[in-house]
ROSE-4610 file (N, C-alpha, C; in Angstrom, 1 decimal, always signed):
// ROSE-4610
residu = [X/X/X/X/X/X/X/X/X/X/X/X/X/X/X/X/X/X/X/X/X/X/X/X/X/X/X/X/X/X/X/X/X/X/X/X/X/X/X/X/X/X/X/X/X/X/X/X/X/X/X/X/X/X/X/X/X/X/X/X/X/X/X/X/X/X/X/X/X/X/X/X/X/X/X/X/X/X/X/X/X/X/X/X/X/X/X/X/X/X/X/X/X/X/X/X/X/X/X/X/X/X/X/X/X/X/X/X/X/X/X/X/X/X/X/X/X/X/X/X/X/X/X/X/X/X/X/X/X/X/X/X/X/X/X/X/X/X/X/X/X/X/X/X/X/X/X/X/X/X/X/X/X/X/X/X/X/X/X/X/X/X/X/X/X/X/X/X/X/X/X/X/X/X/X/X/X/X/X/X/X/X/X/X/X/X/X/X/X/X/X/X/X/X/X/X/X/X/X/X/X/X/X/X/X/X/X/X/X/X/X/X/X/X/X/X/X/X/X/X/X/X/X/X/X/X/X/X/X/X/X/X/X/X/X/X/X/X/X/X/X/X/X/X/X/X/X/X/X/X/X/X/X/X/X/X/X/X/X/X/X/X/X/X/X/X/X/X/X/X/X/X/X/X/X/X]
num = [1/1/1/2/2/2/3/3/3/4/4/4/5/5/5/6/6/6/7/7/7/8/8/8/9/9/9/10/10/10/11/11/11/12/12/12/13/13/13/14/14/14/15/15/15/16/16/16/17/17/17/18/18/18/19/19/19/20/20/20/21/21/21/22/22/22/23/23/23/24/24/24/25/25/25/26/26/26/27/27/27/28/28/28/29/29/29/30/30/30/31/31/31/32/32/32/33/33/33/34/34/34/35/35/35/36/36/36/37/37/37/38/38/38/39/39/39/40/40/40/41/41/41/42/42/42/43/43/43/44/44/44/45/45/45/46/46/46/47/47/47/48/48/48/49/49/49/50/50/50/51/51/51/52/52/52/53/53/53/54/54/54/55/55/55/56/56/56/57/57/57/58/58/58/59/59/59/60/60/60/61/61/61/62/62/62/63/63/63/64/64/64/65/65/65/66/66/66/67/67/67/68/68/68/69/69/69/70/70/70/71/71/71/72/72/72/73/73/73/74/74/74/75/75/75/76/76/76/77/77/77/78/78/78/79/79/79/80/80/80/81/81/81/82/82/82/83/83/83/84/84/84/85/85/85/86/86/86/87/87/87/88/88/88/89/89/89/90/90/90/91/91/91/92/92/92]
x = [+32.0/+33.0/+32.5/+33.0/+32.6/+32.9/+31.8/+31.6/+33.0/+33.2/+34.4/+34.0/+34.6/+34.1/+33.5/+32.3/+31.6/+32.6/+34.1/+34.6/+35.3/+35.9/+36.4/+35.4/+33.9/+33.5/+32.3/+32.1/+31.4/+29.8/+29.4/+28.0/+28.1/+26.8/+26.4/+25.8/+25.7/+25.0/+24.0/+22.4/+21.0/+20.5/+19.1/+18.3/+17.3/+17.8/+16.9/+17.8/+18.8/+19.6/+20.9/+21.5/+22.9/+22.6/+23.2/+22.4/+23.7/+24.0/+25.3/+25.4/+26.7/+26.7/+26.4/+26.5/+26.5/+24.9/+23.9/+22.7/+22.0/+22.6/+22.3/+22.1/+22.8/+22.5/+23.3/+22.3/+23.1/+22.9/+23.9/+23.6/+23.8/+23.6/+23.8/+24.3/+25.1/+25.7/+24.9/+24.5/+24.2/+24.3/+23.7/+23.7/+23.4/+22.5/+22.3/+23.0/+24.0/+25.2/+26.8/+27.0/+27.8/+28.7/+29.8/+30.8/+31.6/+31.2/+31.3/+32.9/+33.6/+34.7/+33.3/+34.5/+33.8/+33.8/+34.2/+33.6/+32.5/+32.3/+31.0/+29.9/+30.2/+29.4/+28.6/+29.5/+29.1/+28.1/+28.4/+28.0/+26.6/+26.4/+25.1/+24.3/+25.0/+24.1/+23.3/+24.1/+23.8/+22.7/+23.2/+22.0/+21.0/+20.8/+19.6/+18.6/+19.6/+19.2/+18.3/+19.0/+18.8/+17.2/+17.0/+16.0/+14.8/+15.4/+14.1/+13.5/+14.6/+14.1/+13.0/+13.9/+12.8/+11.7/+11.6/+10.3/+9.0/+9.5/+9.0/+8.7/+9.7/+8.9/+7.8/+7.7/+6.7/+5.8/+5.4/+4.7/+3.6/+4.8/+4.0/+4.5/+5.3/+5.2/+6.6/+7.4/+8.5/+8.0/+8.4/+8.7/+9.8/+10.6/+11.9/+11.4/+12.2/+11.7/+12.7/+12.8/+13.5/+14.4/+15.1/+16.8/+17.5/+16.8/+16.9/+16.8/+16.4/+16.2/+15.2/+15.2/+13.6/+13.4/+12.1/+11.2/+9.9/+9.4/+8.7/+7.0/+6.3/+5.2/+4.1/+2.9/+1.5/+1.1/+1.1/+1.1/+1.6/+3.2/+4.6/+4.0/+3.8/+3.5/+2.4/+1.3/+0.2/+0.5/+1.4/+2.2/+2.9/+3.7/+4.4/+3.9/+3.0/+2.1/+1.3/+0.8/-0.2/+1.1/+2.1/+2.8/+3.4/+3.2/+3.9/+2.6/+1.4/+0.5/+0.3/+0.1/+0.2/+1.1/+2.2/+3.4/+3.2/+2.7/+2.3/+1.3/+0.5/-0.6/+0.0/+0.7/+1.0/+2.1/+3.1/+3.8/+3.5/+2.3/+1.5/+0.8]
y = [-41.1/-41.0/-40.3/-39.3/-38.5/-39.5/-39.0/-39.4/-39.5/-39.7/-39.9/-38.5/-37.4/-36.4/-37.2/-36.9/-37.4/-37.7/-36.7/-37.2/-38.6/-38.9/-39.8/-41.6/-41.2/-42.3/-42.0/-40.8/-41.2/-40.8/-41.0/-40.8/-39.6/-39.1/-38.0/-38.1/-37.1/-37.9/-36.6/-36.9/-36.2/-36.6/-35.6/-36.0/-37.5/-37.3/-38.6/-39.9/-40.0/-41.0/-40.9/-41.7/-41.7/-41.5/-40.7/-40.7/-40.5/-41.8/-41.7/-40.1/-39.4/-37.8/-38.1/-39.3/-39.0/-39.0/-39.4/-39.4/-37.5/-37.1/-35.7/-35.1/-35.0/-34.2/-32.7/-31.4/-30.5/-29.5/-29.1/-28.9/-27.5/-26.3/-24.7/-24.6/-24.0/-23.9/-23.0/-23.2/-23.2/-21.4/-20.2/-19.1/-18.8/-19.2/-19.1/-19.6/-20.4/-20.7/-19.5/-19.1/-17.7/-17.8/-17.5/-18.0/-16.1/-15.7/-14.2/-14.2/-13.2/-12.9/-12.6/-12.9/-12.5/-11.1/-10.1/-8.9/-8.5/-9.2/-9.4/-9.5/-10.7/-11.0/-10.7/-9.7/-9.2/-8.1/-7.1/-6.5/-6.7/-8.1/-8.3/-8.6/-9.6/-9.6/-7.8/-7.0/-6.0/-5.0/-5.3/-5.2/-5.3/-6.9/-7.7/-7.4/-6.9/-6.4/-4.8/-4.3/-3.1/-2.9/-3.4/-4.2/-4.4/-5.5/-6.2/-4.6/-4.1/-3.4/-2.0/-1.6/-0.8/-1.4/-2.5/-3.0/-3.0/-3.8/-3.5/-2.1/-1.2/+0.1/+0.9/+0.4/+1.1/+0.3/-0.8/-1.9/-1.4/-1.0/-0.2/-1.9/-2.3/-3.4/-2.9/-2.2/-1.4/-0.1/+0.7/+2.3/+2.6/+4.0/+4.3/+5.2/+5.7/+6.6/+7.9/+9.0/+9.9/+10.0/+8.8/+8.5/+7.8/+7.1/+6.7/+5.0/+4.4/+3.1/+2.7/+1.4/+0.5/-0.3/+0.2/-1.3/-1.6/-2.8/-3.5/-2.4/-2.3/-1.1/-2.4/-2.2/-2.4/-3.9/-3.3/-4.0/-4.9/-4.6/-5.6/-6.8/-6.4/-7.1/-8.3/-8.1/-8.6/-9.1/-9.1/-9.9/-10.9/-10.8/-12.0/-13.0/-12.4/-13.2/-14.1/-13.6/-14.4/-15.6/-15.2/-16.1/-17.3/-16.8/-17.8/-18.8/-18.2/-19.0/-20.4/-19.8/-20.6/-21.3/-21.2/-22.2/-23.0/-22.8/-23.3/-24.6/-24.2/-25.0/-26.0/-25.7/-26.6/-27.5/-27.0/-28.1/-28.9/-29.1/-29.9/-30.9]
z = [-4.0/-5.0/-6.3/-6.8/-7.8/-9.1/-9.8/-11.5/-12.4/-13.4/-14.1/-14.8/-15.4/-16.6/-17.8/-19.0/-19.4/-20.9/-20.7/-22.1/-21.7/-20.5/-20.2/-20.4/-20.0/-20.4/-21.1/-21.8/-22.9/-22.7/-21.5/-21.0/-19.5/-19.5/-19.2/-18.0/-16.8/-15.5/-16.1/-16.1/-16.0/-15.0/-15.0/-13.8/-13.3/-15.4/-15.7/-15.5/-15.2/-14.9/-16.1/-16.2/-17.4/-18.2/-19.5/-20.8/-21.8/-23.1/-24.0/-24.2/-24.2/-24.7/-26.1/-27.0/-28.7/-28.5/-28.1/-27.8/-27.4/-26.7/-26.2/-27.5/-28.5/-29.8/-29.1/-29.8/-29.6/-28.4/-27.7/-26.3/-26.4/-25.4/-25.3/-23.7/-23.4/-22.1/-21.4/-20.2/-19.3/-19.0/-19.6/-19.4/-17.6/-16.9/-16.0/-14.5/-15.1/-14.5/-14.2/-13.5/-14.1/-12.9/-12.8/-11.7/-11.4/-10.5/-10.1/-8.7/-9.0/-8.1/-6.4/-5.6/-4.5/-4.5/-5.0/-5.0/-5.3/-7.1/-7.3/-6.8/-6.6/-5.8/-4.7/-4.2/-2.8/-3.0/-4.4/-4.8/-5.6/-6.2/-6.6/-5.7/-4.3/-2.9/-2.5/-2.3/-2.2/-3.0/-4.5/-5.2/-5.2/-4.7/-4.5/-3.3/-1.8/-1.2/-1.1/-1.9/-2.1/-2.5/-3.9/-4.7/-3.8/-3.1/-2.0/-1.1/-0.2/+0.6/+0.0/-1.6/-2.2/-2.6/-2.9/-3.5/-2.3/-1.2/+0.3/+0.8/+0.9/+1.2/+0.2/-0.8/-1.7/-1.8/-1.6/-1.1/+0.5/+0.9/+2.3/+3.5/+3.4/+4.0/+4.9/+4.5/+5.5/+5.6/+6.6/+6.7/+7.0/+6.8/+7.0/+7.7/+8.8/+10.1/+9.6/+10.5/+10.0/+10.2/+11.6/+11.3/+10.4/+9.1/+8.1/+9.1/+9.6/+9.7/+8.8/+9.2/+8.1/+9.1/+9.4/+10.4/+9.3/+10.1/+9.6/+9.8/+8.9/+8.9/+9.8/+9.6/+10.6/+9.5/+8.5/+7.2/+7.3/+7.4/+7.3/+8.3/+9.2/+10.5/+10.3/+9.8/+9.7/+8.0/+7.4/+6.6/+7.0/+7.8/+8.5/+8.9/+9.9/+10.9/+9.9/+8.7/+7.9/+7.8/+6.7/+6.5/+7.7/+8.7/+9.8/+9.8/+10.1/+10.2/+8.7/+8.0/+6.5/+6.8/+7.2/+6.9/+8.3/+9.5/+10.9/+10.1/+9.2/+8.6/+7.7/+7.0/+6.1/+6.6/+7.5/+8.0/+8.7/+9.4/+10.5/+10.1]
């Protein structure tokens, strides 16, 4: 059952448990909160992707062949594999 809104009763749901809102003192909205159209959106995915795969090819961890694909380089490879392992370790 969801919470009542905090003007309705007054108190605030935190991590830390309920907390009176006159107690909060002075608050700043949540910049990092940001509510994007799905176009946007799609287009900051993309961004992001974009971002990642350049960072990786100059990294040396992708190569792009000369039909313009991206595979994973020798490097890339023996990056993964570490990572699989490590995570093989720590979840056991």
């Amino acid at each position: 059952m969801p919470l009542p809104p905090a003007a309705e009763t007054g108190v605030v749901q935190t991590v830390r448990g309920p907390v009176a809102a006159a107690d909060l003192g002075r608050t700043l909205p949540h910049e990092h909160i940001v509510v994007l159209q799905p176009e946007a959106l799609q287009e900051e995915i993309q961004k992001d992707l974009r971002a990642q795969i350049t960072h990786n090819l100059s990294t040396g961890v992708l190569v792009q062949s000369t039909e313009g694909e991206v595979r994973y380089s020798w490097r890339g490879l023996f990056y993964l594999w570490f990572q699989f392992l490590r995570d093989l370790v720590r979840f056991s």
